[in-house]
N, CA, C and O atoms as CSV, one atom per row, in Angstrom:
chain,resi,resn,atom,element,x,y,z
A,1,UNK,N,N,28.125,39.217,2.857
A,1,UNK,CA,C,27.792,39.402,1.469
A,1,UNK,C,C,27.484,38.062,0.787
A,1,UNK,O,O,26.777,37.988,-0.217
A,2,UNK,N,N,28.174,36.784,1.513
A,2,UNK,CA,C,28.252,36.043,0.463
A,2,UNK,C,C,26.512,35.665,0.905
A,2,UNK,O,O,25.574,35.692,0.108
A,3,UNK,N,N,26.445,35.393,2.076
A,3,UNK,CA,C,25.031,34.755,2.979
A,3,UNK,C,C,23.766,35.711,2.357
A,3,UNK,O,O,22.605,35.381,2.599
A,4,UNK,N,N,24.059,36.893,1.556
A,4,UNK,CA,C,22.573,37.445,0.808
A,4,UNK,C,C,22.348,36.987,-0.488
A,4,UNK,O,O,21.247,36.671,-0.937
A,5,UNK,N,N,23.742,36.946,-1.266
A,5,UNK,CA,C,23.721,36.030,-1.974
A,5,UNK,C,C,23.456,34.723,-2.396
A,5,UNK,O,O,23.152,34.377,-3.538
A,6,UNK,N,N,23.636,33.782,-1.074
A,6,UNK,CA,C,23.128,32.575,-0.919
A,6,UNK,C,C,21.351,32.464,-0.744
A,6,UNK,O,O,20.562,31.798,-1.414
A,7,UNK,N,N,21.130,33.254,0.252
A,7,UNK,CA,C,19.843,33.748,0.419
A,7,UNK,C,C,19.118,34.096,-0.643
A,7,UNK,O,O,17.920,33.861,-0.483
A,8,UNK,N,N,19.347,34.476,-1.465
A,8,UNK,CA,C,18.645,35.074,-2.818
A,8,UNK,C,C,18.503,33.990,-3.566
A,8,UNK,O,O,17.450,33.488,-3.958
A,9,UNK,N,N,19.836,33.565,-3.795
A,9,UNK,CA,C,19.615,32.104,-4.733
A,9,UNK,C,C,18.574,31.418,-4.189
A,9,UNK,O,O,17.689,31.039,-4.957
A,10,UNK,N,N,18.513,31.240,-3.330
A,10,UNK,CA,C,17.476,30.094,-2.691
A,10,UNK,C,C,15.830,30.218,-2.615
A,10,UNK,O,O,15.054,29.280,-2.429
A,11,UNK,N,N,15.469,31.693,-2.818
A,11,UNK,CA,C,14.936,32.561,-2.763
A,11,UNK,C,C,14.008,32.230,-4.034
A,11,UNK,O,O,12.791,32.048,-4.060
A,12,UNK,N,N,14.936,32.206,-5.069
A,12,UNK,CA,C,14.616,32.434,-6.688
A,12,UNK,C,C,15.036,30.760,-7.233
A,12,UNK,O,O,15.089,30.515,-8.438
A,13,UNK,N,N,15.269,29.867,-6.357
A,13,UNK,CA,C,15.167,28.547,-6.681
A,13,UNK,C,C,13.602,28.239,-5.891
A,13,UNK,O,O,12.864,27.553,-6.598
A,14,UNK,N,N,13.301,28.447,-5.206
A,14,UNK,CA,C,12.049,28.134,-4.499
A,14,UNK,C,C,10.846,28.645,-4.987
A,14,UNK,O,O,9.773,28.228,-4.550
A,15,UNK,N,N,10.939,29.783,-6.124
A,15,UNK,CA,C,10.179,30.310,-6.348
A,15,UNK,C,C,10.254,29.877,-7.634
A,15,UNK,O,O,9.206,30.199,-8.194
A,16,UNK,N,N,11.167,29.159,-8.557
A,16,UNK,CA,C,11.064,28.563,-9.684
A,16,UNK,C,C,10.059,27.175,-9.193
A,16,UNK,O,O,9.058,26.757,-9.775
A,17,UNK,N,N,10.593,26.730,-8.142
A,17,UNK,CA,C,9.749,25.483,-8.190
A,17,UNK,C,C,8.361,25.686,-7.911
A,17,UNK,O,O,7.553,24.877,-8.367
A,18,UNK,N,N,7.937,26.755,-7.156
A,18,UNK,CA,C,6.611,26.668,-7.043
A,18,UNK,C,C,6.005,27.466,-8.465
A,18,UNK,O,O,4.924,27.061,-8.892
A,19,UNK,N,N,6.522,28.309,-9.008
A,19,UNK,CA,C,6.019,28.642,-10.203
A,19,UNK,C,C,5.660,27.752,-11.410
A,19,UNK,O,O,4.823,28.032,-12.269
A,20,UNK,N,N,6.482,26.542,-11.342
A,20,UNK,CA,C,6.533,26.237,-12.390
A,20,UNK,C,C,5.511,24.855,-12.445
A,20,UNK,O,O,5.916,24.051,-13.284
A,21,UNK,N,N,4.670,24.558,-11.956
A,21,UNK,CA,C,3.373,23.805,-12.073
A,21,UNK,C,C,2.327,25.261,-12.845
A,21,UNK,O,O,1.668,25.195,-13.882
A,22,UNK,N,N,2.444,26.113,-12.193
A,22,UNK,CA,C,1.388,27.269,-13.332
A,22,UNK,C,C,2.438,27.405,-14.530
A,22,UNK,O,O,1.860,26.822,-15.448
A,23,UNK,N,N,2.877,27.567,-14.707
A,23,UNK,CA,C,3.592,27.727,-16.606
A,23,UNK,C,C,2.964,26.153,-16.927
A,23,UNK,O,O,1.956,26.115,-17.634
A,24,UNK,N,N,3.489,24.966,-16.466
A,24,UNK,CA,C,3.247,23.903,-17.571
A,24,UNK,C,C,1.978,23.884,-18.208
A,24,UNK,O,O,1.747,23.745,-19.409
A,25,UNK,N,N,0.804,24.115,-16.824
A,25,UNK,CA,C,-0.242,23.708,-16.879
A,25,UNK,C,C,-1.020,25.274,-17.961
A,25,UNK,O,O,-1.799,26.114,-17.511
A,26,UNK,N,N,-0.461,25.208,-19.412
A,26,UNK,CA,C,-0.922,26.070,-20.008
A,26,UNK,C,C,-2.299,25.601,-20.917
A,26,UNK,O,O,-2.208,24.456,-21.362
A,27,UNK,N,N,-3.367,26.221,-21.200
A,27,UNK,CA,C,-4.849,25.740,-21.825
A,27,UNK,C,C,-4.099,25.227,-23.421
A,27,UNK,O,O,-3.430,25.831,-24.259
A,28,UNK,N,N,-4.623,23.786,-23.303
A,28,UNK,CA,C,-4.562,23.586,-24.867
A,28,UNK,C,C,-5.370,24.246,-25.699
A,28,UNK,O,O,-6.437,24.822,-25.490
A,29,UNK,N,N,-4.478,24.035,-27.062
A,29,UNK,CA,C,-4.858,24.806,-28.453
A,29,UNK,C,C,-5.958,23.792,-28.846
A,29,UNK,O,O,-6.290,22.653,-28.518
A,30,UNK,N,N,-6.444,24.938,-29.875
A,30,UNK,CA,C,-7.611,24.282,-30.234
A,30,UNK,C,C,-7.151,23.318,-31.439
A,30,UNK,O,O,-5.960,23.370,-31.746
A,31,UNK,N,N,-7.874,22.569,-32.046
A,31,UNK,CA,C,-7.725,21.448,-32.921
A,31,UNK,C,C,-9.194,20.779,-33.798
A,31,UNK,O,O,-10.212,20.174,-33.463
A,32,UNK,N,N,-8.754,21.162,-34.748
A,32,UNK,CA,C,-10.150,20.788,-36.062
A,32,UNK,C,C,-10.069,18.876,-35.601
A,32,UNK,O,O,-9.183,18.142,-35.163
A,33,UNK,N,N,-11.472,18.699,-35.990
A,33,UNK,CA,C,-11.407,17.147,-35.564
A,33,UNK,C,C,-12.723,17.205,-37.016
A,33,UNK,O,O,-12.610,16.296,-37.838
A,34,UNK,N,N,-13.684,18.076,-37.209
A,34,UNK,CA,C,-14.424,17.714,-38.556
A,34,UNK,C,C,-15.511,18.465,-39.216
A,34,UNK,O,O,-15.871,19.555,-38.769
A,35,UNK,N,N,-16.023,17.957,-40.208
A,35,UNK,CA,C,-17.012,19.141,-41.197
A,35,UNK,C,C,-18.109,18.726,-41.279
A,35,UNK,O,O,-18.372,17.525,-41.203
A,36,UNK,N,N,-18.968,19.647,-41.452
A,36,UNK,CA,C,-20.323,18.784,-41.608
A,36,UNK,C,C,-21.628,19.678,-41.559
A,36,UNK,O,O,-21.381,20.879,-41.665
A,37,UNK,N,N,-22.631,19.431,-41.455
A,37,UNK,CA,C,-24.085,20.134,-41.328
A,37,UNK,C,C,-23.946,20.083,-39.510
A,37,UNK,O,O,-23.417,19.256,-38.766
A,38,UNK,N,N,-24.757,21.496,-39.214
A,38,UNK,CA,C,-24.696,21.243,-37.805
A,38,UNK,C,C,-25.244,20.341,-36.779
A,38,UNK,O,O,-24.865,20.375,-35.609
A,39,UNK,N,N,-26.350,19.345,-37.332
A,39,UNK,CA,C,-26.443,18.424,-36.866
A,39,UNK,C,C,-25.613,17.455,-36.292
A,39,UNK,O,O,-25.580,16.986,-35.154
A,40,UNK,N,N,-24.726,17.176,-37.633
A,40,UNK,CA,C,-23.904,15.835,-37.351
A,40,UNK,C,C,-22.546,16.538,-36.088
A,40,UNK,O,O,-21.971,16.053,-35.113
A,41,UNK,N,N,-22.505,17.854,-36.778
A,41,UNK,CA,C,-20.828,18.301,-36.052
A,41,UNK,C,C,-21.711,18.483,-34.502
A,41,UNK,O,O,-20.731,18.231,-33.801
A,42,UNK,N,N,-22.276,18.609,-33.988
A,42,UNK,CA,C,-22.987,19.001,-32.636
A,42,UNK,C,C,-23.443,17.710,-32.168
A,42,UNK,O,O,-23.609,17.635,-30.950
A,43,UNK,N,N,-23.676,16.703,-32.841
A,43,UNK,CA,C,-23.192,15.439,-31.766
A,43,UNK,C,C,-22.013,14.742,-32.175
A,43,UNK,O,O,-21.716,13.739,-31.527
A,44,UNK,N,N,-21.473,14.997,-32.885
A,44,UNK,CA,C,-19.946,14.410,-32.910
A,44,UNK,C,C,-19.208,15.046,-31.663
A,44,UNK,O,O,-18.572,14.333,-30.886
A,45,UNK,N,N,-19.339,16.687,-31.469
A,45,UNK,CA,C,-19.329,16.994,-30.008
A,45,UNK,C,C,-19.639,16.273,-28.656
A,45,UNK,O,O,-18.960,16.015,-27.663
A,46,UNK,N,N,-21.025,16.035,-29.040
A,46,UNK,CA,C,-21.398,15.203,-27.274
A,46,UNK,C,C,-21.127,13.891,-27.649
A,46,UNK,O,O,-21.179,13.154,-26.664
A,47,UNK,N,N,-20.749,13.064,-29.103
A,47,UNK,CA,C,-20.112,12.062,-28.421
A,47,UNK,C,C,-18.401,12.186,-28.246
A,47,UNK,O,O,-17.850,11.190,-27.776
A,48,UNK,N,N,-17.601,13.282,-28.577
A,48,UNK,CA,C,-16.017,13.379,-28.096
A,48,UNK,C,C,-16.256,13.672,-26.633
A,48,UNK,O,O,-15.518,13.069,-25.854
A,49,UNK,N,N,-17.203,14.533,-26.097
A,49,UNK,CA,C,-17.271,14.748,-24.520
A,49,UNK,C,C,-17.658,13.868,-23.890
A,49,UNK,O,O,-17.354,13.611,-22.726
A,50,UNK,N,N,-18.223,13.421,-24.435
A,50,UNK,CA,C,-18.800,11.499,-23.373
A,50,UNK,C,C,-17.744,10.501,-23.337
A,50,UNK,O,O,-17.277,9.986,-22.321
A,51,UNK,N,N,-17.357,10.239,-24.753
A,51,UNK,CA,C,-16.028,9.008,-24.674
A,51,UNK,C,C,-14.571,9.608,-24.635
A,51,UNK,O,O,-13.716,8.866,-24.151
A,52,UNK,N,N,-14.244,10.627,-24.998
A,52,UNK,CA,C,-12.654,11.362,-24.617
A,52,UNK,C,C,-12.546,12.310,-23.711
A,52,UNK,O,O,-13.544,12.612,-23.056
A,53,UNK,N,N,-11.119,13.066,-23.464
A,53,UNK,CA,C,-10.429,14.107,-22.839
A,53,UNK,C,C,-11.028,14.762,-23.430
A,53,UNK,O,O,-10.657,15.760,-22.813
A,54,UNK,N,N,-12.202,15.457,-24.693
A,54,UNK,CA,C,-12.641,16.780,-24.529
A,54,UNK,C,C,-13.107,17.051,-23.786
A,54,UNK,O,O,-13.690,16.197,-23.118
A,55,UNK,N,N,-13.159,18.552,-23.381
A,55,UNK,CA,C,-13.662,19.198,-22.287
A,55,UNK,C,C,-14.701,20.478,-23.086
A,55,UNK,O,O,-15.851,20.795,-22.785
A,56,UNK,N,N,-13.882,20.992,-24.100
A,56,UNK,CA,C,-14.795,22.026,-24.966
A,56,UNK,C,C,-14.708,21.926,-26.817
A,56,UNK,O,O,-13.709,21.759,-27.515
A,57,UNK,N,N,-16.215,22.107,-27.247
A,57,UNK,CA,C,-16.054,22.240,-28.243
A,57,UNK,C,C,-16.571,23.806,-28.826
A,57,UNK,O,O,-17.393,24.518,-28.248
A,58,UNK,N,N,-15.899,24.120,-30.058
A,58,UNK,CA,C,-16.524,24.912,-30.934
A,58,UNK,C,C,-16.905,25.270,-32.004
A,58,UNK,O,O,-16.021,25.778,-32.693
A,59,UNK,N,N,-17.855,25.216,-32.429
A,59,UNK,CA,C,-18.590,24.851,-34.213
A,59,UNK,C,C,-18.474,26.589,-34.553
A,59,UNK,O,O,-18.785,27.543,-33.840
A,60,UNK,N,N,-17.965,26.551,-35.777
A,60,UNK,CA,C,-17.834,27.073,-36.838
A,60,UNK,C,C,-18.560,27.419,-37.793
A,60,UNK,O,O,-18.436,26.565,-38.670
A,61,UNK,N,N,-19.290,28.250,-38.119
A,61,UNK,CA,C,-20.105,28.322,-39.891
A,61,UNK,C,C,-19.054,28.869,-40.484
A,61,UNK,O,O,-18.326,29.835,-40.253
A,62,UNK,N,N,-19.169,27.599,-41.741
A,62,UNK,CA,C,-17.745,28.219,-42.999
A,62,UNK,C,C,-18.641,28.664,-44.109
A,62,UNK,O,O,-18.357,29.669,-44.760
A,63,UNK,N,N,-19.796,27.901,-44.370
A,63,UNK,CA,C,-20.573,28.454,-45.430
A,63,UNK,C,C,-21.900,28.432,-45.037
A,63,UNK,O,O,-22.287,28.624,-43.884
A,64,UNK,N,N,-22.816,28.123,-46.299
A,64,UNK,CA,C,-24.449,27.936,-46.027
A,64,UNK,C,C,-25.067,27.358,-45.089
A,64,UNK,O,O,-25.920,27.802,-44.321
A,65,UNK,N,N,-24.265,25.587,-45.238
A,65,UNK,CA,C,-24.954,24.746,-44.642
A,65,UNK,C,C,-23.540,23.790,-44.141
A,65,UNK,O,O,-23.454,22.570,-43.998
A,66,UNK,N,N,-22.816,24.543,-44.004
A,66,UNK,CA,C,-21.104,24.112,-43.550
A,66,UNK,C,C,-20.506,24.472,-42.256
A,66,UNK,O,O,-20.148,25.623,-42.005
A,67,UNK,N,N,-20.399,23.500,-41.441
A,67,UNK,CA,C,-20.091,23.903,-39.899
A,67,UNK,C,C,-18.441,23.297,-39.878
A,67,UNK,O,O,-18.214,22.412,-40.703
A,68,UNK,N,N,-17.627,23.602,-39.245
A,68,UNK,CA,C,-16.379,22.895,-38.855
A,68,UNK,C,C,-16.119,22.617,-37.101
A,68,UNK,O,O,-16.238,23.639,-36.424
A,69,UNK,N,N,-15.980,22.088,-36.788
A,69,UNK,CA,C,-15.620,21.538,-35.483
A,69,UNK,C,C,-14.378,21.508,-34.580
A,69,UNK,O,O,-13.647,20.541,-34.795
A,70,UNK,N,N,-14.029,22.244,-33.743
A,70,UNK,CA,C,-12.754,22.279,-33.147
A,70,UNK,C,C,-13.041,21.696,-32.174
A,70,UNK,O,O,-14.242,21.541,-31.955
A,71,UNK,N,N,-11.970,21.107,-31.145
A,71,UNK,CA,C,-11.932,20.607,-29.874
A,71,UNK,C,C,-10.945,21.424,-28.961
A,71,UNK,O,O,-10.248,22.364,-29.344
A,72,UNK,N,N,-11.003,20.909,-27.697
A,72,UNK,CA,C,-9.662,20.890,-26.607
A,72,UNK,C,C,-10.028,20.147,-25.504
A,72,UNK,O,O,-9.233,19.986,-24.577
């Protein structure tokens, strides 16, 4: 009894460790970085993807001629 017990633990410790590289590695949130006409916010994009860690952006229409800019 005690050796299934031991067995199990070990079981569900081994399986914490391999699980737990997929939990950390969760997709970052998105994050406003700026405002603008879509001109300016759509290369403020390709220049955060050229010189930083962005990987994606997404523009926004808030009004007429009003775009907002998120990253991740």
């Amino acid at each position: 009894m005690l050796r299934k017990i031991a067995v199990s633990a070990a079981l569900a410790a081994g399986f914490l460790v391999t699980a737990a590289p997929g939990i950390a590695a969760a997709e970052p949130t998105w994050r406003y970085v700026t405002s603008g006409g879509h001109s300016y916010v759509h290369a403020e994009c390709n220049n955060l993807k050229r010189f930083s860690n962005v990987t994606e952006c997404m523009i926004v229409k808030v009004g007429n001629r009003e775009y907002k800019l998120y990253v991740r």
